[in-house]
N, CA, C and O of each residue as an XYZ file, in Angstrom:
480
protein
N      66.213    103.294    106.441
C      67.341    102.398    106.352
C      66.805    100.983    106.195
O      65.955    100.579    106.989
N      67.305    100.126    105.111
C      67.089     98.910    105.159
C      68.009     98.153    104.509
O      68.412     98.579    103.426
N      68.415     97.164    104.912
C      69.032     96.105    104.763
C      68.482     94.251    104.597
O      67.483     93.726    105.088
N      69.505     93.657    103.779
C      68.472     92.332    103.300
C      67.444     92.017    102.473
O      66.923     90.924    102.253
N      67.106     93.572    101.846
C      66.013     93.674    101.249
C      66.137     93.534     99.707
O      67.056     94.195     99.223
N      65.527     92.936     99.000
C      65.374     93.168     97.494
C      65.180     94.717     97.271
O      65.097     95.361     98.316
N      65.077     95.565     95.867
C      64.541     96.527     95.701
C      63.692     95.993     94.055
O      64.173     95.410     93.083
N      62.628     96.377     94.254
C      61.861     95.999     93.464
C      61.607     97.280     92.068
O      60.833     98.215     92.268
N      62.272     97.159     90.875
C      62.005     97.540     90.051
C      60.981     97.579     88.928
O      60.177     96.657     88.792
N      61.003     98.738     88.045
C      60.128     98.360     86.570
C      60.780     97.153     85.477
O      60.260     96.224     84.860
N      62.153     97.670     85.583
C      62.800     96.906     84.980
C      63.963     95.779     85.325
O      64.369     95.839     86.486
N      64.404     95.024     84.702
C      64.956     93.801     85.193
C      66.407     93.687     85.599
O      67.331     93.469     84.815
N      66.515     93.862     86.936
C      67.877     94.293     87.428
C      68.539     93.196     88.378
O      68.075     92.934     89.488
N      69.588     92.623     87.876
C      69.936     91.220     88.532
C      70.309     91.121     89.916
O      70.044     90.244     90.738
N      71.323     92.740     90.077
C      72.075     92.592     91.208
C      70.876     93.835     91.977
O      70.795     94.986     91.550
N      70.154     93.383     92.981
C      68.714     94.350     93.086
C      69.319     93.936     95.280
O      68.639     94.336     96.225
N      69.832     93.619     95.342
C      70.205     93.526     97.011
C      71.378     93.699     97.707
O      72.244     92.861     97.958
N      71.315     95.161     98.068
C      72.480     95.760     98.316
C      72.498     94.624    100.107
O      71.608     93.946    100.620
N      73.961     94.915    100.552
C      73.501     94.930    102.049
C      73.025     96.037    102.848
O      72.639     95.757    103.983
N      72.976     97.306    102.450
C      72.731     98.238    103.403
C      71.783     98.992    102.048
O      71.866     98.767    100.841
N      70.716    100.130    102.945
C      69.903    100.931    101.697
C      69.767    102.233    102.583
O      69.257    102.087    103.694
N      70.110    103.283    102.256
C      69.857    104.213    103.126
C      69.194    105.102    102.129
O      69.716    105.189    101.018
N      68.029    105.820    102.409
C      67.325    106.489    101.695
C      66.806    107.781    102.593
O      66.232    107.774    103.682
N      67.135    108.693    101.908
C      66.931    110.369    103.034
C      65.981    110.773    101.937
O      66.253    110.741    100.736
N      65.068    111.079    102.361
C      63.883    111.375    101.350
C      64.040    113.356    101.600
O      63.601    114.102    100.725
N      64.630    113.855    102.733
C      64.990    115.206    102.876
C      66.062    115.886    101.749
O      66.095    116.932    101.102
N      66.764    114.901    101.864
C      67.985    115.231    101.480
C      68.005    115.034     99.422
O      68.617    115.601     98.517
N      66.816    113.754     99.509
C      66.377    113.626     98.162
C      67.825    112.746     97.986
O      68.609    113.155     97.130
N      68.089    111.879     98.561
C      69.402    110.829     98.325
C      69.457    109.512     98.723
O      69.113    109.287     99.883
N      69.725    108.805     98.197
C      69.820    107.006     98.508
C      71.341    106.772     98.394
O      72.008    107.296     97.502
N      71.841    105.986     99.308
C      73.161    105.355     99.555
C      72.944    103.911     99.555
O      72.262    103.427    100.459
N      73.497    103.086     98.551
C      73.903    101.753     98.473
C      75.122    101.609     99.251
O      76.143    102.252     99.008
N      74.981    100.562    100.406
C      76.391     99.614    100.694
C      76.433     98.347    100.645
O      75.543     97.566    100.980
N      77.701     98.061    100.132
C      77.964     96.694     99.964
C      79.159     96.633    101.027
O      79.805     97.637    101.325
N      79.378     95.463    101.531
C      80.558     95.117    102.621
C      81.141     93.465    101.768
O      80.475     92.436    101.655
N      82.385     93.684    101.344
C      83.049     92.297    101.754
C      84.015     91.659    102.011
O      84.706     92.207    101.152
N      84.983     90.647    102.656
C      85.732     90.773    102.921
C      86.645     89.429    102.096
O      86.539     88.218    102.293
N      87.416     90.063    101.270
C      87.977     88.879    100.194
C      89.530     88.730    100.959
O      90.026     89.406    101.860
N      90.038     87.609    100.237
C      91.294     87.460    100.273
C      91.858     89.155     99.937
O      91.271     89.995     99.256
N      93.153     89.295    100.648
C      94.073     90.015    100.364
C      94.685     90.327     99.257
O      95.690     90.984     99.527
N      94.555     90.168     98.162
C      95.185     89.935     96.969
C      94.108     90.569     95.985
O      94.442     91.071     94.912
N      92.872     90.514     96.401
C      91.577     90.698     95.312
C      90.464     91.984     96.109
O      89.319     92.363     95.865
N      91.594     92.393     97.234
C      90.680     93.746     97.289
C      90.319     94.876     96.231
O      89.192     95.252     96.555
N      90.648     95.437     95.363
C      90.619     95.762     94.513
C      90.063     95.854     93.475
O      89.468     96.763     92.896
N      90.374     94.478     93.187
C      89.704     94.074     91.899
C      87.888     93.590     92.302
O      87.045     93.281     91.460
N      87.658     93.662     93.983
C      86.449     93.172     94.473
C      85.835     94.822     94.396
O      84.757     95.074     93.857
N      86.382     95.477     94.790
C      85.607     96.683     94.979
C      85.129     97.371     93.626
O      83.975     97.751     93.431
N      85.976     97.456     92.894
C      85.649     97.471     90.880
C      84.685     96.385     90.644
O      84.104     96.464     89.561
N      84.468     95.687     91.171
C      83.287     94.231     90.922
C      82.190     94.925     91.255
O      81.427     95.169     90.320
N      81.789     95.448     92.690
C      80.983     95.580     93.306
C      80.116     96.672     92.679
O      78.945     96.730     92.304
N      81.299     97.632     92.720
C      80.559     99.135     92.212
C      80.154     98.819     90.580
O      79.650     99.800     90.032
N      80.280     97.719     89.796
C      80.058     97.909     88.321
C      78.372     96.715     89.051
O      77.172     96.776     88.781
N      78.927     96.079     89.704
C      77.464     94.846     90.199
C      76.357     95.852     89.933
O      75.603     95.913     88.961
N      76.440     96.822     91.280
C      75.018     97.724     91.785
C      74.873     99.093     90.827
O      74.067     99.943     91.206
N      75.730     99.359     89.442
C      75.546    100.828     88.978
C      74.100    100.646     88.250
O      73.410    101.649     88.069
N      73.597     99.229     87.792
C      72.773     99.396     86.966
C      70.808     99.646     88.151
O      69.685    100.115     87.965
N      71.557     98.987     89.199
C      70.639     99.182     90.104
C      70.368    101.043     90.888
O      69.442    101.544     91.525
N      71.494    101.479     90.478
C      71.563    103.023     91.077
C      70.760    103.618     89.878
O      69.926    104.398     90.340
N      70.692    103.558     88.620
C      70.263    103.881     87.907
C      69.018    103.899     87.765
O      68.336    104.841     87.360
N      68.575    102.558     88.188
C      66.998    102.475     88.497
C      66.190    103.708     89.147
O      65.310    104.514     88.843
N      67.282    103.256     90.564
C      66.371    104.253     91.949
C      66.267    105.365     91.520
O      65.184    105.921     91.703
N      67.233    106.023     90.870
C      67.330    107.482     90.129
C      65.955    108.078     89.724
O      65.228    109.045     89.952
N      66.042    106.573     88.758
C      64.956    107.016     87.837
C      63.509    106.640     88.586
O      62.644    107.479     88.336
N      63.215    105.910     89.167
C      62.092    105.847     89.998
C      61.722    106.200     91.209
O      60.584    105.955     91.607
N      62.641    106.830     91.970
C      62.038    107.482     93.122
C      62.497    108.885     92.994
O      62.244    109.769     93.813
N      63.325    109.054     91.697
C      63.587    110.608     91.800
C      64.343    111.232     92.776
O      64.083    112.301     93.330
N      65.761    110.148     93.044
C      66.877    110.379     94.085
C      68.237    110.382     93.831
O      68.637    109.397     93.210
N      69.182    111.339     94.184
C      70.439    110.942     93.624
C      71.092    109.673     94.234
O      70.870    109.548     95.438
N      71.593    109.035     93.855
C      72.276    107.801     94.262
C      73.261    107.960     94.161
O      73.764    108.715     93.329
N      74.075    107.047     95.284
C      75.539    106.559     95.284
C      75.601    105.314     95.868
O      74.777    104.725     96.568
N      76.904    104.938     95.407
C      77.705    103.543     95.866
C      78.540    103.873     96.739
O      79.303    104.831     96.859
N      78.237    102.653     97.559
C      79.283    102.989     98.468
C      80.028    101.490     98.819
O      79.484    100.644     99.528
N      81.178    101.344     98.284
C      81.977     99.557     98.762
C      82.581     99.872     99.899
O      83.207    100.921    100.051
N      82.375     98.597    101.166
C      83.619     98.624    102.023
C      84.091     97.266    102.174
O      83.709     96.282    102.807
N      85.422     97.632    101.077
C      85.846     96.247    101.189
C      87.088     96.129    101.725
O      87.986     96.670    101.080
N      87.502     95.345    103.128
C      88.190     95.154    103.667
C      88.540     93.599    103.475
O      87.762     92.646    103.462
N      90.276     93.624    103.294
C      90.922     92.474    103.283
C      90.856     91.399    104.225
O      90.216     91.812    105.192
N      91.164     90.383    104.373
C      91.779     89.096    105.184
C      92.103     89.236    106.548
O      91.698     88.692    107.575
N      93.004     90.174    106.275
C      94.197     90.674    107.169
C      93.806     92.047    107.456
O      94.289     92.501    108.493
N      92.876     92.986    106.635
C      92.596     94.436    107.817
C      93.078     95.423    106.875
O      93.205     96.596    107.227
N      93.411     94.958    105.470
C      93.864     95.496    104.535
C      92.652     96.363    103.880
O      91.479     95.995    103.817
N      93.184     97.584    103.411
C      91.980     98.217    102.714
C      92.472     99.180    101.523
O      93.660     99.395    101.285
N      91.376     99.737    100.799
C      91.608    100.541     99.583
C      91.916    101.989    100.020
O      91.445    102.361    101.094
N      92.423    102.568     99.523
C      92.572    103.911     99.573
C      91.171    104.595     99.078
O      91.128    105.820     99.194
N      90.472    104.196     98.751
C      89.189    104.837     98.403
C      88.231    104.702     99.505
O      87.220    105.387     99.348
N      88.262    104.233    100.225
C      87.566    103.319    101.534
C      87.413    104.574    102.556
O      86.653    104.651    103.521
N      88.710    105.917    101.893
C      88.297    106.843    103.253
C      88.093    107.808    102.869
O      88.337    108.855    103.470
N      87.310    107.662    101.148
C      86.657    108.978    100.945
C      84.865    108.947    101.489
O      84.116    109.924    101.496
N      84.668    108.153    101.725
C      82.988    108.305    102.281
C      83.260    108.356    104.111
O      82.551    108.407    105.116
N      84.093    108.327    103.926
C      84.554    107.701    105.581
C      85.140    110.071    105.710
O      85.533    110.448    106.814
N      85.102    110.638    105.096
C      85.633    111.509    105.624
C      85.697    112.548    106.474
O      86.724    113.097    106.872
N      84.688    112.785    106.722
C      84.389    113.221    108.138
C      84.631    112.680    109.769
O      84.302    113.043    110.898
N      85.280    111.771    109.243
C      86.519    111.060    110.929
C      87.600    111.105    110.688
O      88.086    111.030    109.559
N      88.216    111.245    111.784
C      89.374    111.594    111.988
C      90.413    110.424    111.567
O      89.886    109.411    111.107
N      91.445    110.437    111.643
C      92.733    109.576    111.065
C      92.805    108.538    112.092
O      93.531    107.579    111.827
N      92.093    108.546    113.395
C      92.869    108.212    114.796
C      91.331    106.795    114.792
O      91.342    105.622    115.166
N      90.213    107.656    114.190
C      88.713    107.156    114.418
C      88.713    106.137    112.927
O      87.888    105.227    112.846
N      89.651    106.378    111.858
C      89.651    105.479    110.838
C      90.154    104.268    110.892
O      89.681    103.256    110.374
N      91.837    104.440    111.994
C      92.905    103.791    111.857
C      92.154    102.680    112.834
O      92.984    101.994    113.431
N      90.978    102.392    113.091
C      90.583    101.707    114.044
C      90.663     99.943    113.411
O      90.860     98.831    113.899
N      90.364    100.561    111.976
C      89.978     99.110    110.433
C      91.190     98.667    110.495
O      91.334     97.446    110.554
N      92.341     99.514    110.499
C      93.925     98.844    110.139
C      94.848     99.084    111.132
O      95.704     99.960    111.010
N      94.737     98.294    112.225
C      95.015     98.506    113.541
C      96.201     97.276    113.226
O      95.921     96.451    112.356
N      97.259     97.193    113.804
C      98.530     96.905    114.052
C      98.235     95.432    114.137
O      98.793     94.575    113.453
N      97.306     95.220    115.040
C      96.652     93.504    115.076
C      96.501     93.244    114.380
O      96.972     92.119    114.210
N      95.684     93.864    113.069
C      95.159     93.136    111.870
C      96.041     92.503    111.571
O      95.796     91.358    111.191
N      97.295     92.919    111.607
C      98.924     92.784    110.925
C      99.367     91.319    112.145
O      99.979     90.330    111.742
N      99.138     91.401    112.873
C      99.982     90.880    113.585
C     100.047     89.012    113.053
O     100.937     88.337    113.568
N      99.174     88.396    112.147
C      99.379     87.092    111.421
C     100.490     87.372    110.707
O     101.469     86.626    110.697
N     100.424     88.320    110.150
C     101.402     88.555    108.765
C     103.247     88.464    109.645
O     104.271     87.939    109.206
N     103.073     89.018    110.630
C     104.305     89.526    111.583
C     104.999     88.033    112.043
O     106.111     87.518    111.926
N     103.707     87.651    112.623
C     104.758     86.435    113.696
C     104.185     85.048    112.701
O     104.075     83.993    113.325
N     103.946     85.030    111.705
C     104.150     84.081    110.763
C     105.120     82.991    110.014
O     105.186     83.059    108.787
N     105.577     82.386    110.433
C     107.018     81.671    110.145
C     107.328     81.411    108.306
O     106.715     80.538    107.692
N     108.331     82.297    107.650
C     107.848     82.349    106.236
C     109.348     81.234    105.989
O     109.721     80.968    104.847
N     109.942     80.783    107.004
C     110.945     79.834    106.603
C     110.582     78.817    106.358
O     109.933     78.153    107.165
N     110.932     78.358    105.044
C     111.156     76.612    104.160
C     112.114     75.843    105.164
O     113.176     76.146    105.707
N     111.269     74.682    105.184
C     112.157     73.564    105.830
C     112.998     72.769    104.475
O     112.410     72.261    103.521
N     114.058     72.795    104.604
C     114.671     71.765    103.543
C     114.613     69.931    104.091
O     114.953     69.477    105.183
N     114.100     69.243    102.974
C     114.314     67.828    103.060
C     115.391     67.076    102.015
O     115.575     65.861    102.088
């Protein structure tokens, strides 16, 4: 496992520093993670960012350590907001052990937020 780290290629790969690197040399598999947490509005379109950032870097490891690779984004909103894709790597926990990311608090700015205009 490493994190912070460059990965040093043959060839010239821009986005080369995941935050997380997990590499099972048993299993013959490497896991890229990226974590970030954008405005509410651009979760989405951040996690489609991310995974196109690191594909050219998965491609590398493939090819040079002779490992299957994957991506893995966890990108959580502002507010506690998340993707529906967020709980397919996540799937082996339970609904109760997930719901921990989008817990009622996250919400609770959005709730007691005053969305009334003052007129002048």
């Amino acid at each position: 496992m490493l994190w912070n780290q460059a990965v040093h290629t043959d060839r010239e790969v821009t986005a080369n520093r995941p935050d997380i690197i997990i590499k099972n040399n048993k299993e013959k598999t490497c896991t890229l993670i990226d974590v970030a947490i954008p405005a509410d509005r651009n979760v989405v379109q951040k996690e489609e960012e991310k995974k196109l950032k690191y594909k050219s870097l998965c491609v590398e490891i493939q090819r040079m350590w002779n490992l299957k690779c994957t991506v893995i984004t966890i990108i959580i909103g502002a507010t506690g907001i998340v993707t529906r894709s967020l709980r397919r790597p996540f799937g082996n926990c339970t609904r109760k052990t997930f719901d921990r990311f989008t817990t009622k608090d996250s919400y609770a700015r959005n709730s007691t937020h005053n969305t009334e205009s003052t007129a002048v």
